[in-house]
Z-matrix of the N, CA and C atoms (Angstrom, degrees):
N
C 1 1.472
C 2 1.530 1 109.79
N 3 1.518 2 111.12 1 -19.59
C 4 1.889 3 99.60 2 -173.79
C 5 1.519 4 96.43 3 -91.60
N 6 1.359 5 114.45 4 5.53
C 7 1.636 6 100.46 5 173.60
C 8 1.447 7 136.05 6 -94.61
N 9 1.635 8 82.50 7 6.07
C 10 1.953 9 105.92 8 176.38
C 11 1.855 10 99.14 9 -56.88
N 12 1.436 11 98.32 10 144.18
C 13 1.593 12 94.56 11 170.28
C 14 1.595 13 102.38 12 -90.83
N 15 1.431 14 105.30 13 178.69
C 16 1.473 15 115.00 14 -160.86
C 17 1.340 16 98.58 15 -79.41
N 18 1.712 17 122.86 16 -0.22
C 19 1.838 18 113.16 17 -156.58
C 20 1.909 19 78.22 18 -77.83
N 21 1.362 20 102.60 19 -66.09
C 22 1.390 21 94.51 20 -167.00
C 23 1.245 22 119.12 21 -52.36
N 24 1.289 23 152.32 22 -11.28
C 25 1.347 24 133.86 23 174.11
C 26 1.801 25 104.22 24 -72.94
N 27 1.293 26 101.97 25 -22.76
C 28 1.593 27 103.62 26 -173.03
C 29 1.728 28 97.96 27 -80.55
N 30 1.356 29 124.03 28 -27.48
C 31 1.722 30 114.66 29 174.34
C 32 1.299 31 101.90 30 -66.20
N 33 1.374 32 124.19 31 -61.20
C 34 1.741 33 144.58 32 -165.54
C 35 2.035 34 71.93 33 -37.28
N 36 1.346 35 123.36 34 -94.76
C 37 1.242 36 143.76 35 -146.67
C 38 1.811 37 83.51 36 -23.15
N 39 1.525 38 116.36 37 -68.43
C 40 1.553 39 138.51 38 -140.91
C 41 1.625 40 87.24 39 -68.43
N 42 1.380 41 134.01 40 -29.92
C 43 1.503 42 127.33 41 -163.42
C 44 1.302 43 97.00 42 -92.67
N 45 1.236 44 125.24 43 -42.75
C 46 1.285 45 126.40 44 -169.99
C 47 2.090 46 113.00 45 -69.80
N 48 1.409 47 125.36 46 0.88
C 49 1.036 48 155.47 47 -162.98
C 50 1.324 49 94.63 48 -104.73
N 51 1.645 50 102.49 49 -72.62
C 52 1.519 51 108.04 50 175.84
C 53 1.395 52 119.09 51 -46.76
N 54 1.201 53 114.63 52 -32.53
C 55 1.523 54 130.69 53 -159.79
C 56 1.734 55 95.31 54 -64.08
N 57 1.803 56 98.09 55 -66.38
C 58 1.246 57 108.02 56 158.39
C 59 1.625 58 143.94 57 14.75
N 60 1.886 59 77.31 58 -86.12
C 61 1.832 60 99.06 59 173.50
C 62 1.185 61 113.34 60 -71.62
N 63 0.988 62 110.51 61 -35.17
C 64 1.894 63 108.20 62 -172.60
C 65 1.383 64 95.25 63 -69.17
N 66 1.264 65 133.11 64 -94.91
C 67 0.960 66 113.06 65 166.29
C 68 1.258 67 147.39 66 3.12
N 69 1.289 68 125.17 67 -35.70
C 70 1.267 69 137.23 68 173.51
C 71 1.712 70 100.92 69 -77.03
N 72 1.277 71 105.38 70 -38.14
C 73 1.931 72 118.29 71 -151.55
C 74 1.594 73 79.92 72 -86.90
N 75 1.145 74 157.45 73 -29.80
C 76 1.178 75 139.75 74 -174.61
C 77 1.849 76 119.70 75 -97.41
């Protein structure tokens, strides 16, 4: 797991945002 590069922790961050709104919108 510490060999993930940093791009994906920055998508994980951006989906989990998304996750967020939707959530919110329903």
């Amino acid at each position: 797991m510490e060999e993930k590069p940093s791009e994906e922790y920055t998508d994980i961050g951006g989906l989990d945002k998304q996750i967020e709104e939707l959530r919110e919108a329903i």
